[in-house]
N, C-alpha and C positions, 0 to 999 in steps of 0.2 A: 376367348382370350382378349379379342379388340375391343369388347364391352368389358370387360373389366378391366384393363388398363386407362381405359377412357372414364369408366367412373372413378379408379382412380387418382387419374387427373384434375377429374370434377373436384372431386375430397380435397387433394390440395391447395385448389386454388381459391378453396370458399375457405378454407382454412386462412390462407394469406392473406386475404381480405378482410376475415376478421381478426387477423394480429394486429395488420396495417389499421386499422378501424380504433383499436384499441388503443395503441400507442399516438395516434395521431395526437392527442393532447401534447404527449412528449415531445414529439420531434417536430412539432408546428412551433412550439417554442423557444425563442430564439434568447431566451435568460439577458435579455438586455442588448441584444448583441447590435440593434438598428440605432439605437441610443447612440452606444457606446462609438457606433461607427462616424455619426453625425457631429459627436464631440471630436474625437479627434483627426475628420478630416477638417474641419472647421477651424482646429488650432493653426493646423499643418497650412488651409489657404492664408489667414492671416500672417501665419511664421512665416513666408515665400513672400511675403508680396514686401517685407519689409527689404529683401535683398535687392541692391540695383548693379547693374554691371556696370563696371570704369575698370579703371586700371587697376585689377588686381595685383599686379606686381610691384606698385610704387609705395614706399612706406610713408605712411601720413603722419600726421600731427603728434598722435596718441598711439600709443603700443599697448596693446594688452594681450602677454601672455593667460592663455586657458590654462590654467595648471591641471593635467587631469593626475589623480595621484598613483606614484609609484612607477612613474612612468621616466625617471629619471631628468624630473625637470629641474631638482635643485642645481645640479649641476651647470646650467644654462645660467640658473639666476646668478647664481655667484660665478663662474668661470666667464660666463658671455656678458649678459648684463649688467653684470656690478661696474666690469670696466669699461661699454660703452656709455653708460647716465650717472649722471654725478647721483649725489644723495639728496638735493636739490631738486632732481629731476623725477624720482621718483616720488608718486606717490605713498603717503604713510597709511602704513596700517594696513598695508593692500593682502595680507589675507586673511584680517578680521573681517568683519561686515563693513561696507563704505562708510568712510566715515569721512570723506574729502570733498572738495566742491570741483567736479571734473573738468569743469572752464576757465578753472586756475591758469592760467599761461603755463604757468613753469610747470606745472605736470605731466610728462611727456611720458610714464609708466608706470602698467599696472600690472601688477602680476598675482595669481589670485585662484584657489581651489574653487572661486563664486564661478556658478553655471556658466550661461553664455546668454545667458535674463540680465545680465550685468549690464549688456549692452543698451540695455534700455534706459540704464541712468547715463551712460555716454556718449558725449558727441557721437553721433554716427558718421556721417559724414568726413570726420575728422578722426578718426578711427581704424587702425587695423589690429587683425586678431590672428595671432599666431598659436601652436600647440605642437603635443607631440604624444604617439598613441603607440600601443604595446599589447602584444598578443594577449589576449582576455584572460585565457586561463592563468600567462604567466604573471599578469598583475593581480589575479583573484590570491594565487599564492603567495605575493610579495605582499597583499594589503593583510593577511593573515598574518604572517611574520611581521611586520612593521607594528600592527597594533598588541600582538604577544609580547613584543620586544621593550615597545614605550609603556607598558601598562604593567610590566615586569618588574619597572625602576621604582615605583610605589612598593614595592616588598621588602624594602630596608624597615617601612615601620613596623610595628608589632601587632598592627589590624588596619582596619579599612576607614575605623570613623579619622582614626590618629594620621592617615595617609589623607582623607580629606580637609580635616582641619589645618593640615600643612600647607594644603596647596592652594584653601582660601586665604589665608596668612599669606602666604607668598605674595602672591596675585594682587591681593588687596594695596598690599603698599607699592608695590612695582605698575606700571603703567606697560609690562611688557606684555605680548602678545603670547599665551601661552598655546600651545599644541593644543590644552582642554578648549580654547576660543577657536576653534580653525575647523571649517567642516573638512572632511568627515570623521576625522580624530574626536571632534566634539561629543559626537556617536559612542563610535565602536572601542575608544580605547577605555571609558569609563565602562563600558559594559566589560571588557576583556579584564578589565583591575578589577569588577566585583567577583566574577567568576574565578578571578587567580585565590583570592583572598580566600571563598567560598572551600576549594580543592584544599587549599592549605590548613585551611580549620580542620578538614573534613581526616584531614591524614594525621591529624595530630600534632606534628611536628614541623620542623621547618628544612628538612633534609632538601638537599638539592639533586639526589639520586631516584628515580621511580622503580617499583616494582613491576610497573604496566606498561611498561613501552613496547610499542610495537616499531615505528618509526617515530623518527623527529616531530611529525605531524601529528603522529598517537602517541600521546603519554598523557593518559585519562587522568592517572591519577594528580596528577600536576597543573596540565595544560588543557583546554577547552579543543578538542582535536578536531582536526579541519573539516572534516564530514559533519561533525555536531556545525560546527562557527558556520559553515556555507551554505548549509540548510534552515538556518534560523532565520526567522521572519525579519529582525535587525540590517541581517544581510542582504536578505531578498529586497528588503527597500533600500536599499545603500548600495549597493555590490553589483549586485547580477544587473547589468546591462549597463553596468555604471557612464564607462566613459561616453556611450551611446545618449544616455539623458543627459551629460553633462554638455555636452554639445549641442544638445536640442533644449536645454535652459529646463527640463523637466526632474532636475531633482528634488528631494526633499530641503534644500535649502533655496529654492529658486524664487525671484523677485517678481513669478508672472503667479498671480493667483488661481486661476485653473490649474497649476502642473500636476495638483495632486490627483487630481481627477481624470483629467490622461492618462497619468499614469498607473491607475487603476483598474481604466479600461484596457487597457495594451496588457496588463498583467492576469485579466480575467478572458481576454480574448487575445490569445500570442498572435495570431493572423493577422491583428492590425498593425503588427510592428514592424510590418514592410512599410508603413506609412510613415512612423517615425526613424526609418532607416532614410526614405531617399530626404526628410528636411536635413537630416545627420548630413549626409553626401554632399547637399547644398549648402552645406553651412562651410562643409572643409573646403570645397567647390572657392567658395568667397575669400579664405583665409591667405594670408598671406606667404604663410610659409605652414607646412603639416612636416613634422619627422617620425621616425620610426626607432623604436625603442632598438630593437633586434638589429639595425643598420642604422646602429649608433653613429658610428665613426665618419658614416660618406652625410650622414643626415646633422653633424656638426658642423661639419666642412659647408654644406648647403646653406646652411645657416649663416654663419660665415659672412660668405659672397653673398647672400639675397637680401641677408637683414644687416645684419655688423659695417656691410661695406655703405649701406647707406646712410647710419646712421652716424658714421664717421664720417660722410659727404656732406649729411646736412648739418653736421656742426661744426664742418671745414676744419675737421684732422686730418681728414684721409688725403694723400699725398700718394698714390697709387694708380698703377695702368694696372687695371684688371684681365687685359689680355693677357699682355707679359706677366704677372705676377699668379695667375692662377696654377695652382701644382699638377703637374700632372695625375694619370690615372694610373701609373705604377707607383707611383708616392709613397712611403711607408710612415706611419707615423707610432714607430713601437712602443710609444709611452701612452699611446692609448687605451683603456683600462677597459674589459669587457663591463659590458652596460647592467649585469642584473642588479647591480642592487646599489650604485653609485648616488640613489637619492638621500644625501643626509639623513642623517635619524631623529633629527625634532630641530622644531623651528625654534631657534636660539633669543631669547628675549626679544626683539621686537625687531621691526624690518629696518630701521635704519642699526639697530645693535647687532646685525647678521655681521658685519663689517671687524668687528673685535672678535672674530672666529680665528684663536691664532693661527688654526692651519690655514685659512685663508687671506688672509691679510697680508700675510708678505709679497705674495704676486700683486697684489691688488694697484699699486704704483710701480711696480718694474718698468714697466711701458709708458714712457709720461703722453699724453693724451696727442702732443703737439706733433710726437714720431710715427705714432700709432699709424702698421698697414694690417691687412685681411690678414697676411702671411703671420708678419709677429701676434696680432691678438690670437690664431691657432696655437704657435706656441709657447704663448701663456694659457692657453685653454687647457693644453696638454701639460704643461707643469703642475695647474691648478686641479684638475680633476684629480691626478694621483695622488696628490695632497688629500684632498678632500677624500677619496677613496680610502686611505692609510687613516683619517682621522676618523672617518665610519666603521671602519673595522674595530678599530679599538673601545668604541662607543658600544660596538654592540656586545662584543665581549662582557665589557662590563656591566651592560644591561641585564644579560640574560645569565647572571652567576647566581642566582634564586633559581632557577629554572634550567639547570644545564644540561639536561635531558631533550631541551628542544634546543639543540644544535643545527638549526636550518643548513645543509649544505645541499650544493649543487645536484652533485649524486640523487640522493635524497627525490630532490625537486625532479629530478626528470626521469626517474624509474614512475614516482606517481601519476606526471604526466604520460606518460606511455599508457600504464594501466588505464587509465580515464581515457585515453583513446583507444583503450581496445574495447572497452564501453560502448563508446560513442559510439564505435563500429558494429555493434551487438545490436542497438539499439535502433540503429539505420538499418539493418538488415529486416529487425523485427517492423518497421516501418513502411520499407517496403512491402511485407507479405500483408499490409491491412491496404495496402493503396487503391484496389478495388473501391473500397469506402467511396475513393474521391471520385468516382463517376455516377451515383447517387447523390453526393453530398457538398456542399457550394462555400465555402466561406465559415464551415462550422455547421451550418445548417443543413437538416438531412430530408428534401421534400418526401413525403407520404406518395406521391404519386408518381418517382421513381422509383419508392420500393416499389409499388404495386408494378407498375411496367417492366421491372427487372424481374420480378416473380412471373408473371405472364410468361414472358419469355421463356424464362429456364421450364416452366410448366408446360408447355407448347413443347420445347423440345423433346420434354419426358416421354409423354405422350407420342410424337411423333416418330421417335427413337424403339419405343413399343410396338407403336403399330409397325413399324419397318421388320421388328423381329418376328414380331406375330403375322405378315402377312409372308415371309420366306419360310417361315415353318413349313404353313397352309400350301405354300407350292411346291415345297419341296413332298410332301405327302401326296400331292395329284401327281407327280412325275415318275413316284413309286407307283 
């Protein structure tokens, strides 16, 4: 019995040796992956070594809002920034491509969906960079709906050529900055207008009711539904890890010429994306102010006192003791509007034309510059936003009346989320039961000669498990 368990052993493990023999071409193969690693640690020393430490907290010369999108930064620009810098002080154009000479004196703001590669054409030195970031999933959902929503409004004409000849017309004679010039609407919202056009031929008609709706998010027969839009390669370069590359200057609109390449290898090897996570961390690390989509209200407030207050000191409005004037932490401020979807719904002819926003414009001097403290520019913040709130509402209404099937609400939005997190949580389980994997296998790569060593073992044990049964048999028979 201990000769044949033992040549059984033998059998196996010339067997494993010759699997391990066989596949070694495969798993000695690392499909690029030393390349790829070389690139972008390489970006990553370079992107580091550009940060220096000083006073992170002192606002300098030059402001440049990161606008990552959906994240409710219109609000800032028009509620906070319109009435700390005159129209003077901001830079024009700032969310087309630069088109300004940033050592202008009087340009003292940028605000801008351009990466954080932007900083390369600006003073550095003279330079701070502020932003504000929002749970992933929930901005993957709101970039969905935003570009369903603006790409909807093209359905007034009677096809797709008659919707683009309109909007070269437009364009052509206006010098205004349209949504189609703005990344990432540049993108996704003309793909989202051929797709609508597309659905609409396809049904015949122009009925604004579907036969196929599942939810808000599913109505095939109308709307591009969100599992189709988040899975398309469009998305997968735009989307998925967006706000991530836009802080590390690696998107597809970024002024550093390698980012498409990084960002290639990060999307063929996900393991090196701890690399472009900790530049991501140093980059917020650097910044002057980060807020938080979800913790809108104390992340206004913050804002406020760290950037508003200064910007009102360094152009000697601000007439304020910030001890005394700061609110307390029982404060309530009821006019504040929850944060999901408070970002405008298109950029309004051009960055100085944001201003003729009638819902906006009436706060815009309430406060003359000379009175201006932290406390009132809050509550004109809070007048301003629910303006701005009431005139997005009604904006989108009337966007989405071709399409009234995809009635995005709340509800909606967070039963999907649940489901995708019970996903996730499926998925994590099913991840853990392969984790074994990773004590054989390194960064992706699976040595040949821990299989063989992992085989050994378990073969050694077989065997040795055998003989333990095979020799208590054997003694238990001499005892009879």
């Amino acid at each position: 019995m201990a000769r044949a368990a033992l040549r059984l052993g033998a059998r196996a493990l010339a067997l494993l040796i010759l699997v391990s023999v066989a596949l070694l071409p495969f798993v000695t193969s690392d499909d690029g992956y030393k390349h790829c690693e070389g690139i972008v640690r390489g970006w990553a020393d370079s992107s580091t070594g550009h940060e220096k430490d000083g006073d992170k907290l002192s606002l300098k010369d030059l402001l440049f809002f990161l606008h990552i999108p959906r994240t409710g930064g219109r609000t800032y620009f028009h509620c906070f920034l319109k009435k700390l810098y005159t129209n003077a002080q901001e830079c024009p154009r700032s969310y087309d491509k630069l088109r300004f000479d940033p050592s202008h004196p009087d340009c003292k703001l940028v605000v801008s969906h351009d990466d954080y590669s932007l900083t390369s054409k600006l003073p550095r030195e003279r330079t701070s960079v502020v932003t504000i970031l929002r749970n992933p999933v929930d901005r993957v959902f709101s970039t969905y709906e935003f570009s369903v929503e603006v790409a909807a409004r093209f359905l007034v004409h009677p096809n797709l050529t008659s919707a683009k000849l309109m909007t070269t017309r437009v364009l052509t004679k206006s010098r205004a900055v349209s949504t189609l010039d703005i990344w990432p609407w540049k993108y996704l919202v003309p793909w989202m207008r051929e797709d609508l056009f597309a659905r609409r031929d396809a049904r015949g008609n122009d009925t604004v009711h579907s036969s196929k709706k599942v939810n808000a998010y599913d109505v095939e027969d109308m709307v591009m539904p969100l599992h189709q839009y988040i899975n398309d390669p469009v998305a997968h370069e735009i989307i998925h890890n967006g706000a991530t590359f836009q802080i590390t200057g690696l998107t597809n609109n970024s002024y550093f010429d390698g980012a498409h390449e990084v960002r290639h290898c990060v999307r063929k090897h996900p393991d090196l994306g701890r690399i472009v996570l900790e530049v991501a961390k140093n980059r917020l690390d650097q910044m002057l102010y980060v807020g938080l989509t979800e913790d809108h209200e104390e992340s206004a407030r913050f804002f406020a006192y760290m950037v508003g207050a200064q910007v009102l000191s360094q152009s000697g409005t601000l007439n304020l003791d910030l001890k005394e004037d700061v609110p307390s932490e029982t404060d309530s401020h009821p006019s504040m509007v929850e944060p999901d979807d408070e970002e405008t719904n298109e950029h309004l002819n051009s960055t100085h034309g944001w201003q003729n926003n009638e819902a906006l414009n009436s706060t815009n001097d309430e406060h003359g510059k000379g009175n201006v403290t932290v406390g009132k520019l809050m509550e004109a913040y809070e007048t301003c936003i629910a303006k701005l709130r009431k005139s997005q509402s009604s904006r989108r209404k009337i966007s989405l009346k071709k399409v009234q099937e995809a009635n995005f609400s709340k509800e909606e939005h967070l039963m999907l989320k649940a489901q995708q997190s019970m996903v996730g949580q499926h998925r994590q389980l099913a991840e853990q039961k392969e984790g074994w994997i990773s004590i054989i296998c390194s960064d992706g790569i699976c040595s040949p000669w821990m299989v063989v060593l992992l085989g050994l073992g378990i073969t050694t044990i077989i065997v040795l498990v055998t003989s333990a049964v095979t020799t208590r048999k054997r003694t238990s028979k001499l005892k009879v």
